[in-house]
C-alpha positions in Angstrom: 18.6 -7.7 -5.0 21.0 -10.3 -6.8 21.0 -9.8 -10.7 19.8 -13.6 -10.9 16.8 -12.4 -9.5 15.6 -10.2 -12.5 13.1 -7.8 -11.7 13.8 -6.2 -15.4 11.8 -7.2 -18.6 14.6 -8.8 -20.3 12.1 -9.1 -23.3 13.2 -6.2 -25.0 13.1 -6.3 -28.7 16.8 -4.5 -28.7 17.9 -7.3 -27.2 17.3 -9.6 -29.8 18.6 -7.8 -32.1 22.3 -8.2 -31.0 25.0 -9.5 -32.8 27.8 -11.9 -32.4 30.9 -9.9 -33.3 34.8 -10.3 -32.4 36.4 -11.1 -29.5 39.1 -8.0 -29.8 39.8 -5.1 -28.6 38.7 -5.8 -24.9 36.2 -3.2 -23.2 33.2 -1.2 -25.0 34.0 -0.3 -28.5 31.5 2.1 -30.3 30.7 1.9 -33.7 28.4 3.4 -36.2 26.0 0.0 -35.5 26.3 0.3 -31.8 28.8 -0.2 -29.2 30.7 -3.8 -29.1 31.3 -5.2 -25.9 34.3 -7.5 -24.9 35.3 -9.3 -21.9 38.1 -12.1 -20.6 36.9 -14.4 -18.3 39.1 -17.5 -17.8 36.3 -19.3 -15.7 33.3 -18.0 -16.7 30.3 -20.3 -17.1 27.5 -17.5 -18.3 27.8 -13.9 -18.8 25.5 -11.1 -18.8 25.9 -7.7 -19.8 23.6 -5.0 -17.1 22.9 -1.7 -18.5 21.8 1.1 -16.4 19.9 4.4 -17.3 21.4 6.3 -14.2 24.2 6.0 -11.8 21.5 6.1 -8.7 19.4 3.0 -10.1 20.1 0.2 -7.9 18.7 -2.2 -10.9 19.4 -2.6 -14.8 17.6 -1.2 -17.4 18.4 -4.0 -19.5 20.1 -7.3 -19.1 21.4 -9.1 -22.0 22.7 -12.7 -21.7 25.5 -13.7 -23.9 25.3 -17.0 -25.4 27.6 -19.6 -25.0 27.7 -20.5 -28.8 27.6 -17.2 -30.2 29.2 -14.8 -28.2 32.3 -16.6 -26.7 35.7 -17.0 -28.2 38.2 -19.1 -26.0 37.8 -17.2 -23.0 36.7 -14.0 -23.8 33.0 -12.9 -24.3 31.9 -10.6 -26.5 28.8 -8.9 -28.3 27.2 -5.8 -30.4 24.6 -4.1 -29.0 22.8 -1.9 -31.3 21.7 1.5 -29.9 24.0 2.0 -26.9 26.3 5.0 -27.4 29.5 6.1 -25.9 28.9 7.2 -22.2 26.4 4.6 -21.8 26.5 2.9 -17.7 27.3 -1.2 -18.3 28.7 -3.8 -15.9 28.5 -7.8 -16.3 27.3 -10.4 -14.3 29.5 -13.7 -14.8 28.7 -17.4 -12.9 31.8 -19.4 -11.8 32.0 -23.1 -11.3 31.2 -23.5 -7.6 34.7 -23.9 -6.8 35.6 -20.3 -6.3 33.1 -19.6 -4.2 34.1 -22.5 -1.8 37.6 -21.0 -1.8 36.0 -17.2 -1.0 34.1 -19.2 1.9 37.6 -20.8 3.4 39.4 -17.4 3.3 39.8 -15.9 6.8 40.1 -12.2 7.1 
């Protein structure tokens, strides 16, 4: 399943209740009002943090997008999540401009 294709209730009241925050330092970050996530992304079109409940879950518990406005400095994006503690399974999902993936297509291995 591609993460495009949510089969997750991304409707979560949590969700809503993140926070624009800073774009430094880079990775997860907990603090006493959750854990602040930052990432660099130099072509980046729309990001998405995925957050799993278990390592053998093939889909994400939650998927938060980051907004364009709000939760990108320059090239890195970033965002507070209220809730999510230290330990906690994350990855991100980021769109590129088509470009790069016509580039993966004309590489011969």
């Amino acid at each position: 399943m591609e993460l495009n294709q949510k089969s997750v209730d991304v409707h979560d009241p949590a969700v809503e209740q993140t926070h624009a925050t800073l774009p430094y330092p880079l990775g997860p970050t907990t603090t006493c009002d959750g854990t602040k996530f930052s990432v660099f992304s130099g072509s980046a079109t729309r990001m998405e943090l995925v957050v799993f409940d278990h390592v053998d879950n093939p889909a994400p518990s939650r998927v938060i997008a980051l907004d364009l406005v709000f939760h990108r400095t320059s090239h890195c994006w970033h965002i507070l999540v209220p809730g999510i503690k230290q330990g906690q399974l994350y990855g991100y999902h980021a769109d590129a401009p088509t470009v790069f993936a016509e580039l993966e297509d004309s590489i011969d291995c």
